[in-house]
C-alpha atoms as one frame of an Amber mdcrd trajectory, in Angstrom:
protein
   6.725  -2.924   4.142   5.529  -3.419   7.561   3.223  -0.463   9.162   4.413
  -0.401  12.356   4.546   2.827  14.156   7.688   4.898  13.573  10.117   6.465
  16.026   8.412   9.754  17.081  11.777  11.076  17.824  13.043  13.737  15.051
  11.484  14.874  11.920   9.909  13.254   8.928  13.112  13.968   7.371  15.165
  12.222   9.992  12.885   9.620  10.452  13.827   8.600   6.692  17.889   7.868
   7.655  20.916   9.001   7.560  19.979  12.705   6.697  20.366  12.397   2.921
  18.253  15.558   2.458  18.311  14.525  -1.500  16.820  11.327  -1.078  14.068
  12.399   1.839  12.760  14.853  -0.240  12.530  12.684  -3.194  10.674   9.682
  -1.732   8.763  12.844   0.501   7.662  14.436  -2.483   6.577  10.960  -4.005
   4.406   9.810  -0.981   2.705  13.474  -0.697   4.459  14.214   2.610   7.002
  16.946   1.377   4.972  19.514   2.854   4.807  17.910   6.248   8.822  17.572
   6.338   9.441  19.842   8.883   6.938  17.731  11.560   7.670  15.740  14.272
   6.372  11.824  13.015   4.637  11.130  15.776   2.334  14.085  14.839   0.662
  12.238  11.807  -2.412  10.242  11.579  -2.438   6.984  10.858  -3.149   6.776
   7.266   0.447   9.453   7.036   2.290   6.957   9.138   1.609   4.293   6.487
   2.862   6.733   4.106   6.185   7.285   5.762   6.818   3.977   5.891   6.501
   3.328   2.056   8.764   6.608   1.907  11.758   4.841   4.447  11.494   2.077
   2.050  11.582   3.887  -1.021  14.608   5.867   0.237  16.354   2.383  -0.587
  16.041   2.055  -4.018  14.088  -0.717  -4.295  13.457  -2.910  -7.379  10.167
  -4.198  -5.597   7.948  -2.945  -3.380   6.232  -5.711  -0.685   2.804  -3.513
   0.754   1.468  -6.344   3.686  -2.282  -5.052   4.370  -1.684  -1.207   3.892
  -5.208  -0.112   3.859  -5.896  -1.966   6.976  -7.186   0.481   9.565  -7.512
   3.303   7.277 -10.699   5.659   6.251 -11.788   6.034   3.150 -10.102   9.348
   2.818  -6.844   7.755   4.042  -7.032   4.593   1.876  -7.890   7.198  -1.704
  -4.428   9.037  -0.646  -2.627   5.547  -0.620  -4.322   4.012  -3.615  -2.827
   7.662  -5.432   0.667   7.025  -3.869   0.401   3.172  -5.228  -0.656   4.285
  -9.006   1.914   6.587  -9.184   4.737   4.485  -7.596   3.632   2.054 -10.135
   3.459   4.761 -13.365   6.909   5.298 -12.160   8.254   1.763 -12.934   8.305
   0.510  -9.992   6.558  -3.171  -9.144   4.380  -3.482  -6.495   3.249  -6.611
  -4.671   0.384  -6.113  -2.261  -0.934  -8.502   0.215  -5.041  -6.845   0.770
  -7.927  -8.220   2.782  -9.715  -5.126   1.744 -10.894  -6.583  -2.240 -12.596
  -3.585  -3.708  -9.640  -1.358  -2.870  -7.289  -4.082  -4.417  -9.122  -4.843
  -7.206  -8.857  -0.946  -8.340  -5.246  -1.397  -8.450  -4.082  -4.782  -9.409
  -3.183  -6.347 -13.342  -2.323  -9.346 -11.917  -4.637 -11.298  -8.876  -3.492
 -14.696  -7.070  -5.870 -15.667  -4.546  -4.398 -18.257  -1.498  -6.904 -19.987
   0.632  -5.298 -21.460   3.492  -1.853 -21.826   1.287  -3.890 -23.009  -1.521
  -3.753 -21.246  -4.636  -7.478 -20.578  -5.707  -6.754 -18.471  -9.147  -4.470
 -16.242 -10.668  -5.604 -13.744 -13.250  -6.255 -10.430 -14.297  -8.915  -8.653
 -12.027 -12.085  -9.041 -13.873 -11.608 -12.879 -14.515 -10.414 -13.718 -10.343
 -13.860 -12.037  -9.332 -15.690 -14.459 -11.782 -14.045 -17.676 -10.535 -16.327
 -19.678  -8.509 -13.987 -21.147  -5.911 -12.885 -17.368  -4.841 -16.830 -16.333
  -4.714 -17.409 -19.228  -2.299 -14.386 -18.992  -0.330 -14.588 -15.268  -0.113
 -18.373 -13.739  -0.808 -20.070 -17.131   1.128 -20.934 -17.485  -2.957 -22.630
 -13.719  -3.417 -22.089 -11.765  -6.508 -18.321 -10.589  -7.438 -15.691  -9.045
  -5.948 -17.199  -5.191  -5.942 -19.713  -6.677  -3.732 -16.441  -6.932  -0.964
């Protein structure tokens, strides 16, 4: 999903489509937005923007969901609202991939972990064993301690 800026023009509602007031509140309701339905978009801060955006492309029924960097230039308070969108996206069935400079907010979501260094596939794993491998900890702690450390 890219995070570009939506239109400003219209409501969160309108911003989703075609007006299928079923389907906005749906994905709404699933991104915590609902109550802000009624708002013009280009009221909401950044970290609700992002939001949005994972609601337009939930309103398509998708059987994937592609997240490129969606914690970049988001506060902590922003980024804890996502991560709760992403778990329960995921509890819902739905597959996530997520492409995330940002390791210690990744590594709180992710079962799976493949790490490309310059188009080079450094490890795949679960979590726990990807912060142990010694190619990722020099190519992406400089060889310090594990991935919490990020």
């Amino acid at each position: 999903v890219g995070m570009a800026r939506p239109s400003t023009a219209g409501t969160l509602v309108r911003a989703l489509g075609d007006g299928h007031g079923d389907v906005a509140q749906r994905v709404l309701r699933l991104v915590q937005l609902w109550e802000r339905r009624d708002e013009e978009a280009g009221t909401l801060s950044q970290g609700e923007l992002k939001l949005l955006e994972v609601a337009r492309a939930l309103a398509t029924n998708p059987m994937l969901l592609l997240l490129d960097e969606p914690y970049a230039g988001l506060g902590p308070a922003e980024m804890a609202r996502l991560t709760r969108v992403i778990v329960d996206l995921h509890g819902a069935g739905l597959t996530l991939v997520i492409i995330e400079h940002k390791l210690r907010e990744l590594m709180k979501l992710a079962q799976r972990v493949v790490v490309l260094h310059y188009g080079e596939k450094l490890a795949d794993g679960s979590p726990a064993e990807v912060a142990r491998d010694p190619r990722v900890l020099q190519a992406y702690m400089g060889g310090r301690g594990g991935a919490a450390r990020a």
